[in-house]
N, C-alpha and C positions, 0 to 999 in steps of 0.2 A: 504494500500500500504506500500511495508517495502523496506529497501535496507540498507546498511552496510559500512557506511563511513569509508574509510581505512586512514589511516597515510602515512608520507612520510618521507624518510630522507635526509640531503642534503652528497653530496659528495664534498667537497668542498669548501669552503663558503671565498669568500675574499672580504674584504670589500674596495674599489677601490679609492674612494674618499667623500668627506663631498659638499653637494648639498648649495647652500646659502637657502635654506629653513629648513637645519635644517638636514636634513633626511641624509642619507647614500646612497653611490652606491653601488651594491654590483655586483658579478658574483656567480652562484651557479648550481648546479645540480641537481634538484628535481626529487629522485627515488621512484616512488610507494611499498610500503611493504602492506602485508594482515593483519597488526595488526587493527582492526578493532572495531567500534563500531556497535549497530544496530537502526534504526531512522523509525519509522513508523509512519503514519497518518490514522485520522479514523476520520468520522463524527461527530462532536461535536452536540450531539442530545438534549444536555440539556444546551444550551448557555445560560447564566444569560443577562439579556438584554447589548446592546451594546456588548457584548464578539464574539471576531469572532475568537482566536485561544486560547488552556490553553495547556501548557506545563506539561507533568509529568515524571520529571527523576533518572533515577536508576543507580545502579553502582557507578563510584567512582564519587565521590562530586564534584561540580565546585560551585565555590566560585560566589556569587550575586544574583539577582533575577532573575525571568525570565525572566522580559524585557531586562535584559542586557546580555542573551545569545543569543547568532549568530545564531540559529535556528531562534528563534524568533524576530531578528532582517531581518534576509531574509524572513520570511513571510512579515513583514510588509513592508520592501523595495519591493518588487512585489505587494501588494496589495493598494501603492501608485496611481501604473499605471494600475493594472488591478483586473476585478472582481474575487475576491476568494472565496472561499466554506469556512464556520468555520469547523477548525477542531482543534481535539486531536492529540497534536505532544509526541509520547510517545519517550525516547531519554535513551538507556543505554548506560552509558560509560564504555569503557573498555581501550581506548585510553588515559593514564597518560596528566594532563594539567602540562605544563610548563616544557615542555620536548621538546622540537623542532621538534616534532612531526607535527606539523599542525592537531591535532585534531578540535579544533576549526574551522578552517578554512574549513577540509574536510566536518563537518556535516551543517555549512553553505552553503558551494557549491553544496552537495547533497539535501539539502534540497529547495534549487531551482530549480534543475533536478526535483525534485520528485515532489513539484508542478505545475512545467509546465508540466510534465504529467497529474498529478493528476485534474487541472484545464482544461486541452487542450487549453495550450496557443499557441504551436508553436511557443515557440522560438527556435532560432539558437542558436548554441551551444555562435556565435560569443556578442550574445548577452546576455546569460546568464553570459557569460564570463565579459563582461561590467559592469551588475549586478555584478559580485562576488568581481569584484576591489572595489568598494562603500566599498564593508562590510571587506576588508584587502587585505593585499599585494599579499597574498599567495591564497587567497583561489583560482579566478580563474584558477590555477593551474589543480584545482580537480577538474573541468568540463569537459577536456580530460581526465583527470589522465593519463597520459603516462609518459616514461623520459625526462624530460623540461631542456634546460639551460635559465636559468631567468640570468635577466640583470636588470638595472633599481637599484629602490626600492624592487624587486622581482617579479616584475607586466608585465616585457617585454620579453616572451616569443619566445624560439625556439625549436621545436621539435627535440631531437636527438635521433637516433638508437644505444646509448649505450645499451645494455643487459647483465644484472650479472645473466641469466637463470642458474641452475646449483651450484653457489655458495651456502654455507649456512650464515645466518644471527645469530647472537647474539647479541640481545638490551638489555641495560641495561639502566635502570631510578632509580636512588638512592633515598631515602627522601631528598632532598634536591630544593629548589626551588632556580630557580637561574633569578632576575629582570632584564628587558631592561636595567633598570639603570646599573644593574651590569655587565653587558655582554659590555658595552659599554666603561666600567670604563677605561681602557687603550688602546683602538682603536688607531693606527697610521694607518691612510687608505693609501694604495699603491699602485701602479701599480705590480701583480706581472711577475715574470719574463719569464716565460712560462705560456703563457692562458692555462685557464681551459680545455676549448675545446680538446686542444692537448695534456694535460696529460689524460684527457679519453681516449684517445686511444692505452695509453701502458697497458702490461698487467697489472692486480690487483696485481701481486706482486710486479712492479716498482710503486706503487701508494705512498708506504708509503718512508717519508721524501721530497715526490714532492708536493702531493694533501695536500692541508692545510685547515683548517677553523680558521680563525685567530682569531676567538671567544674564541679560547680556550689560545693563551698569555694574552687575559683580565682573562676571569673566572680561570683559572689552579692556578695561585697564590693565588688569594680568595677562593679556594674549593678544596684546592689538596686532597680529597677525590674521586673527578671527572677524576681527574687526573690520580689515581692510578688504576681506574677501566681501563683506555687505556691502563695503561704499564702490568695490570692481561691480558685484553686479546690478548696484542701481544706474552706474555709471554706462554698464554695456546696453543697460535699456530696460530692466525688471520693472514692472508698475509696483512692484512689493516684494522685500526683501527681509531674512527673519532668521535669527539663530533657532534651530529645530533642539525644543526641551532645554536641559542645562550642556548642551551641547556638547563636540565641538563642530559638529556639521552648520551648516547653513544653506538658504535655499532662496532661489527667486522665482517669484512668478514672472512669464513673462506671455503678453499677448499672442494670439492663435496664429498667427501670418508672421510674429517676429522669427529673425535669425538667431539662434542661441549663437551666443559668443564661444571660440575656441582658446579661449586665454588659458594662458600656462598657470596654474593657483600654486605653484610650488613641490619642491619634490614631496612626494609619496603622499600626494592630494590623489584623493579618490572623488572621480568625477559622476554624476549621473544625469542624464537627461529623459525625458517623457514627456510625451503629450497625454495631459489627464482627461 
């Protein structure tokens, strides 16, 4: 069984206030893109005793063992509560880690999908969705995968009928890795002064100086390399341009008829383009 876990990017991202647990509120818009990885399962026919799943991944590297990657941690969080089949999770990446992407989270959330088929569990989406908050904020998300405005920690979901059909996309992820800790570094959480909600609904070209991800007054100081990739592609022609999450990807939109620009973004920049 195979399927093709896709990324997300947020449009938006305000971090609203400080929780007494520690954590963050935030408001955000989570837009499905086809940047994608591929995630298959197959019968582990040679189990060493006690092994009931083994992991083998390709593409670009993620840092840890197996036990501590999110595939394999949603196997095992499903196989708490219910009978599983061993298998071989074979898992390319093609989706940049530590890019605000949601990679991680998407092959997490898919890889639940794909066992409750692959098992015949019959779960409801509402409940694989339940499962996917266990394993991070985001990934429930990727169990509809549609456009979400999350609320919360990123876990409280509302379906909206925003649609960028039409637009072109250009992501860019620099060699740069950018930590919690550092995305966090100068947070002042706010209320801001037009919801999110209602700036989605002007066009994408009143987006920019309204839509903000305030992730980037922390990272832009620490990384203004990050920085300059936003002011390249408003410069190359983007109606809207936007650090994805606590980044370090970033992304512009650019009108249906535009040229996506072929600019050099530096060595070992990972490029991506789409028309959505």
């Amino acid at each position: 069984m195979l399927t093709f876990p896709n990324a997300k990017i947020n449009l938006g991202l305000n971090i609203t206030e400080r929780r007494p647990d520690g954590y963050h509120n935030l408001e955000t818009l989570f837009y499905p893109i086809r940047l994608e990885d591929a995630l298959e399962l197959t019968p582990l026919t040679d189990a060493a005793p006690g092994e009931t799943c083994r992991l083998h991944q390709q593409g670009l590297e993620i840092a840890g063992d197996a036990e501590s990657n999110l595939v394999v941690k949603a196997y095992r969080l499903l196989a708490a509560d219910h009978q599983l089949p061993a298998v071989h999770i074979h898992l390319f990446k093609h989706i940049p880690s530590g890019a605000g992407l949601g990679g991680g989270s998407a092959d997490a959330a898919f890889m639940l999908k794909m066992l409750n088929d692959y098992a015949s569990l019959h779960l409801t989406d509402e409940q694989l969705e339940a499962y996917a908050a266990r394993l991070g904020a985001d990934c429930a998300f990727f169990i509809k995968n549609r456009p979400t405005y999350a609320e919360g920690i990123g876990n409280i979901f509302t379906p909206t009928q925003l649609s960028l059909a039409g637009y072109q996309l250009l992501l860019v992820k620099p060699d740069i890795f950018v930590s919690t800790r550092d995305a966090f570094a100068h947070i002042r959480p706010h209320r801001p002064a037009c919801p999110l909600l209602q700036l989605a609904k002007l066009p994408v070209e009143q987006w920019r100086g309204r839509m903000v991800n305030d992730f980037e007054e922390s990272v832009f100081p620490q990384f203004p390399a990050i920085a300059r990739i936003k002011e390249e592609l408003y410069r190359q022609g983007a109606l809207y341009a936007s650090m994805s999450g606590s980044g370090s990807s970033v992304y512009g939109l650019f009108a249906a008829g535009a040229s996506l620009p072929d600019t050099d973004f530096g060595p070992g920049a990972f490029v991506w383009k789409q028309r959505l």
